[in-house]
Structure formats: C-alpha cells, structure tokens
N, C-alpha and C positions, 0 to 999 in steps of 0.2 A: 219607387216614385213617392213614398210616402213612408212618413217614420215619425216615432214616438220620442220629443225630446230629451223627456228622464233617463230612458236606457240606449236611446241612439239608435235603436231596430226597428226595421223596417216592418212594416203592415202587409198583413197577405190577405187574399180576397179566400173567404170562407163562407162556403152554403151551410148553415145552421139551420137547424131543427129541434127547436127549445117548444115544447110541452106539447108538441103535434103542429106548431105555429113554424112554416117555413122563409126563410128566407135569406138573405145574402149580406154580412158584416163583412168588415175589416177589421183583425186581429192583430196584437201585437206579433211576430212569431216568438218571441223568446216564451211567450204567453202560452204557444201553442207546442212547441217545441220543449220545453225544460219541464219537468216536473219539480212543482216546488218552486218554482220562481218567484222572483220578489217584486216582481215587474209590475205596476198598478195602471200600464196602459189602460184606458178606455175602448170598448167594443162600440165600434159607430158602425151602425148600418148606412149602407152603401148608400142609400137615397140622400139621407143626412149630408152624408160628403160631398155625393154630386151637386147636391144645391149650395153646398157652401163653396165648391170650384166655381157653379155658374154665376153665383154671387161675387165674385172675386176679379171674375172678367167682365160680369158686369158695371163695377165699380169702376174698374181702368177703364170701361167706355165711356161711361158715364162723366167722367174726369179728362177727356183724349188730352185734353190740352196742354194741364201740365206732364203727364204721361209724356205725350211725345217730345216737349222740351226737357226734361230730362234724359227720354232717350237719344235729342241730336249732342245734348253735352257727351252722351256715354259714348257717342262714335266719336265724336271730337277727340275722348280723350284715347280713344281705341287709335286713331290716326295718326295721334303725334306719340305715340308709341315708336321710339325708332330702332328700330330692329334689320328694318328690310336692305337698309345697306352696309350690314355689317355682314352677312356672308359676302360679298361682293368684297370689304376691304379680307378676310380672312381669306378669300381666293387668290386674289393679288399674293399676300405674302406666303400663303403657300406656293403657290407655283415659285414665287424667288426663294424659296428655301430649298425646293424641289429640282432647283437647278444648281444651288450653291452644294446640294449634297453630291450630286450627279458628277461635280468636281470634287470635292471632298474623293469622294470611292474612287474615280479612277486614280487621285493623286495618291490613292492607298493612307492619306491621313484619318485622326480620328472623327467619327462624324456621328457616334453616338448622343450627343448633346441636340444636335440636331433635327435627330430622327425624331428623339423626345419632343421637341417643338412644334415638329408635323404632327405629332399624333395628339398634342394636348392642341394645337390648332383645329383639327380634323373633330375634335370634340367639341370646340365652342362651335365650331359650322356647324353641328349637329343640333345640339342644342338651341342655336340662333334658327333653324327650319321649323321647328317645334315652336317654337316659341311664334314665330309667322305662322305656323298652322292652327296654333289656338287662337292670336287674333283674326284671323281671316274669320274662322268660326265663330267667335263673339262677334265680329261685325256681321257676319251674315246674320245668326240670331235678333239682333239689334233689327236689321233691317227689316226683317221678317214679321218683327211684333210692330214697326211701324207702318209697314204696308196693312197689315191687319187691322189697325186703328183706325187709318185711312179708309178704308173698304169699306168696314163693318159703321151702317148707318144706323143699327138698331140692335136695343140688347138683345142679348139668347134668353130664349125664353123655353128652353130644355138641353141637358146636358148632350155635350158634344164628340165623344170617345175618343173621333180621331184630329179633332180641334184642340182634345185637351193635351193629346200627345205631343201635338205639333208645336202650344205656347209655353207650357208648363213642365216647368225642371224636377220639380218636387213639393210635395205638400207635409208641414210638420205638424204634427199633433201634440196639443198641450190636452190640459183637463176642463178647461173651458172653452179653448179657441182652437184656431187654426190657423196656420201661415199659408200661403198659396205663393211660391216665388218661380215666377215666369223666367223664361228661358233668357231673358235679356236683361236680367238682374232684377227687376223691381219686384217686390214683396207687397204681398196685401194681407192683414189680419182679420177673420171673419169668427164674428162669435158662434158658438157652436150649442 
C-alpha cells in the first residue's frame, strides 16, 4: 500500500523502541531487510501518515466538485471503451471455423492452418474477458469513490482503517511529500 519512490519498495509497519520511547513507524523494507543498503527512505511514524491520508481525503471532499466531474469524464472514457462486443464477433467466427474444420477432418483434408486460427482466436476472446474484467472494475472503483463523495457531508476528522482500504490504492513516499492515489485514479499531494 505504500512505497518509497527512490527505490520503488514498499513500507512495512514497525513497532520501534528508540531510547525506551515506544511506538509505531513505517520503514522502507529494503531499509529493514538489506544490511548496508543504500536506500535513504524516510522513517514516518504512523500518526504522521495517517493525518497526511485524512488530509488527502479531506482535500477531495473539500473540492467534491471538480473531483466528481472528472470522475463522470473517467467513466465516460471507461464506457466508450469498446471491448464488450468483440468476444461476441470472435464467437461468431469461431463457431464458423469450428464448423468449416468439422468438414475439413471428415473430408480428411488439411485443416492445420485452421486449428491455428481457433486457437490464436480462442486467445484474443481470452484476453478480450480480461480486459472487460478490468474495466468493469475500474468502473466500479470510479463509482464507489463517487457515491462516497456524494454521501460524506463532512470531512474526517480521525483516520479511517477500513475507509482507507476501501478508497486508497497506494500512498508514495518522497522526502518531503507524499502522494495519496485513490482507487479511481486521482492523486493528491500532501506535505509531509
């Protein structure tokens, strides 16, 4: 959920105990993990963070408005995405290949040329499902952060666990800042 830009590694949550003083960072792992690393990630404690998540969604509430027109643009462009009737025409021409081979074999001619065609067919159908199952999932996402906007009449005013799991993709750590990029694409930058 969260990663250090310089070396691309992700952050682990670590209870520290620095001079008898206890409490809860986040660590690069390469930081934690390598000996001798060259890695100059920042150690933020967890509070730090949290307040810079809830600062982050409180900013997109604060804003709903261009927030959710760019989010109807991002469904808009999620919709005319056209995808959904190309397994439908690679069906059609499967099944007519699936029947010209079916003559092919019993006429004992060769129909290896053909087989090839169903199965590099059989592949873009494949991939064409994938590719509807990611957008279906970026539209739901999409939706999900708009109904939220919609909803939520007033900022958070304490960090949210399972709020944050639900809007938020990933959070990137620089040396001063921070990125906060919600599950429905939009990015917020909060000083750290």
């Amino acid at each position: 959920m969260r990663g250090f830009k310089q070396c691309g590694d992700i952050y682990r949550r670590v209870h520290w105990n620095n001079r008898g003083y206890k409490s809860i960072v986040w660590r690069c792992v390469s930081r934690l993990e390598e000996k001798g690393s060259e890695c100059t990630a920042p150690t933020i404690n967890e509070e730090t963070l949290q307040t810079a998540v809830v600062k982050a969604i409180n900013e997109l509430l604060a804003n709903k408005k261009p927030f959710l027109s760019t989010l109807q643009k991002n469904i808009a462009t999620v919709l005319n995405e056209e995808n959904d009737n190309a397994t439908d025409n690679i069906d059609r021409k499967l099944e007519k290949l699936q029947q010209r081979l079916l003559i092919q074999a019993k006429s004992k001619n060769d129909y290896e040329d053909m087989a090839d065609e169903i199965y590099h067919l059989r592949e873009l159908k494949q991939n064409a499902l994938v590719e509807n199952a990611e957008r279906e999932g970026k539209r739901q996402r999409i939706a999900d952060m708009t109904d939220f906007l919609n909803e939520q009449s007033c900022e958070l005013e304490e960090y949210d666990e399972q709020l944050v799991r639900r809007l938020i993709e990933k959070v990137t750590i620089y040396e001063d800042k921070l990125t906060v990029e919600f599950k429905s694409g939009i990015e917020i930058g909060i000083e750290i």
